[in-house]
DOFITI-897676 format. One record per residue (C-alpha): residue number from 1; x negated, y negated, z. Coordinates in steps of 0.05 Angstrom, whole numbers, plus 32768, in hexadecimal, padded with zeros to 4 digits. Example, Ala and Ser with C-alpha at 12.3 -4.5 7.8 and 13.67 -1.06 7.14 Angstrom:
// DOFITI-897676
<node n="1" u="7F0A" v="805A" w="809C"/>
<node n="2" u="7EEF" v="8015" w="808F"/>
//
This chain:
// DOFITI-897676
<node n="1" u="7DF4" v="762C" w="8971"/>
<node n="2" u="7DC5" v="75F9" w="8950"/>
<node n="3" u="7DE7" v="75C1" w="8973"/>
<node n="4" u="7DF1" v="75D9" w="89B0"/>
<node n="5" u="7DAE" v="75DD" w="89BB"/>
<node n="6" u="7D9E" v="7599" w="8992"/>
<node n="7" u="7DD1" v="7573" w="89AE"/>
<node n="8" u="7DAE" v="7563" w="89F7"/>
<node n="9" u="7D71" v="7558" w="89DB"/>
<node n="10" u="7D90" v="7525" w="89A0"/>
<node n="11" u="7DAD" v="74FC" w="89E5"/>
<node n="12" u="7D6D" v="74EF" w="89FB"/>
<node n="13" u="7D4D" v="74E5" w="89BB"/>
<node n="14" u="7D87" v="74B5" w="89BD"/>
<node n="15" u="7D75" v="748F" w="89FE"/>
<node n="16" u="7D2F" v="748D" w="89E8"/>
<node n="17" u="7D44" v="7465" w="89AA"/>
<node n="18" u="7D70" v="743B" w="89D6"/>
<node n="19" u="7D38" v="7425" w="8A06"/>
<node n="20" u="7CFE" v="741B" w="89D3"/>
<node n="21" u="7D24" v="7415" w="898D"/>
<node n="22" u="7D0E" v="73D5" w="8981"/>
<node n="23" u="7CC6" v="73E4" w="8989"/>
<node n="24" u="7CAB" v="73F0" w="893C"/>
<node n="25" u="7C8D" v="7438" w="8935"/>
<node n="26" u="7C5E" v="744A" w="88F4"/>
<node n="27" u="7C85" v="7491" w="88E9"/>
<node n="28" u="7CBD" v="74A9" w="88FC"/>
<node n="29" u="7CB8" v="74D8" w="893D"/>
<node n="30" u="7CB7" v="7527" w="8933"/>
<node n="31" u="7CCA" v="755B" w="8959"/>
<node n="32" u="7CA9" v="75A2" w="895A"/>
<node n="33" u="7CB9" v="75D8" w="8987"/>
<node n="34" u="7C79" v="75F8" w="899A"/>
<node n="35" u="7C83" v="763B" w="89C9"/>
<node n="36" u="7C57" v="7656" w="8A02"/>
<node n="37" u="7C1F" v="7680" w="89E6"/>
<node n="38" u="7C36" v="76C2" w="8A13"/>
<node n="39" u="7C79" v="76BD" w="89FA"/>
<node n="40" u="7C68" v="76D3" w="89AF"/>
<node n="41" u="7CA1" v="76E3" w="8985"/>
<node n="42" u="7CCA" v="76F9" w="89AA"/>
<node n="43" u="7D14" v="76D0" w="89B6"/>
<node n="44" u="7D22" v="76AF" w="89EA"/>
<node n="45" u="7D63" v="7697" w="8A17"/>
<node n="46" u="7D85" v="7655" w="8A13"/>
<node n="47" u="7DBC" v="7657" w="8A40"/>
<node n="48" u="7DEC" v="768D" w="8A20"/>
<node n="49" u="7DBE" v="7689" w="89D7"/>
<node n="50" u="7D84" v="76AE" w="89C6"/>
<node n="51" u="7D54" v="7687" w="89A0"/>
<node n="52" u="7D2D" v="76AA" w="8965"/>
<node n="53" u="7CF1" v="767F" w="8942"/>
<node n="54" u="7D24" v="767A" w="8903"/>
<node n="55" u="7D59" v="7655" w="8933"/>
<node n="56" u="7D24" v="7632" w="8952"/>
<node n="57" u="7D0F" v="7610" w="8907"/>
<node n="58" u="7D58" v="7603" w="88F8"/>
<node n="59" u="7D60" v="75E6" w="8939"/>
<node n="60" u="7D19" v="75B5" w="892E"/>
<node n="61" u="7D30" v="75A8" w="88EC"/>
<node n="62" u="7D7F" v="7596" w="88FB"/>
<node n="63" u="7D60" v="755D" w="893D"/>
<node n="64" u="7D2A" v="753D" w="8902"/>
<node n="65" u="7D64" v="753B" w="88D2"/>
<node n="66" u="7D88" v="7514" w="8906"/>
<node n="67" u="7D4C" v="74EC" w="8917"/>
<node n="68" u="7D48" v="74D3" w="88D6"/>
<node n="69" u="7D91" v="74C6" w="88D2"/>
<node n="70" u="7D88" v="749A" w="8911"/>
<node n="71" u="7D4E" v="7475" w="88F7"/>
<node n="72" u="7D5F" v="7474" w="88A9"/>
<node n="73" u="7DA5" v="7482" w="8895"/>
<node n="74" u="7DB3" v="7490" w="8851"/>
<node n="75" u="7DEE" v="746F" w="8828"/>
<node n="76" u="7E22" v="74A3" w="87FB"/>
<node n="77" u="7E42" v="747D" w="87C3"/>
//
């Protein structure tokens, strides 16, 4: 479920990088997932998934690992 809903917004993290990726940036870019105040906590529908705030920090934290894969990859010897 994490990737499904990652995966669209990794491709245009993707052509992002691919249009400005040679510009130098101080930090590398974040995302956070910030919902509408009237929708509280209460899940919501992503196509055929409903979205709880737990899947929601697994999803945030699965496109920043993946950010920082894309920007600093790491080396297993």
């Amino acid at each position: 479920m994490i990737k499904k809903i990652a995966e669209p917004i990794i491709k245009q993290l993707e052509k992002f990088e691919k249009e400005f990726g040679d510009r130098p940036m101080a930090q590398l870019p974040q995302v956070k997932f910030v919902k509408e105040a009237d929708m509280g906590d209460s899940p919501f529908m992503v196509g055929d998934i409903e979205v709880t705030d737990e899947l929601l920090e697994k999803v945030e934290a699965y496109i920043q690992d993946e950010i920082e894969m894309m920007h600093k990859p790491t080396i297993l010897h």
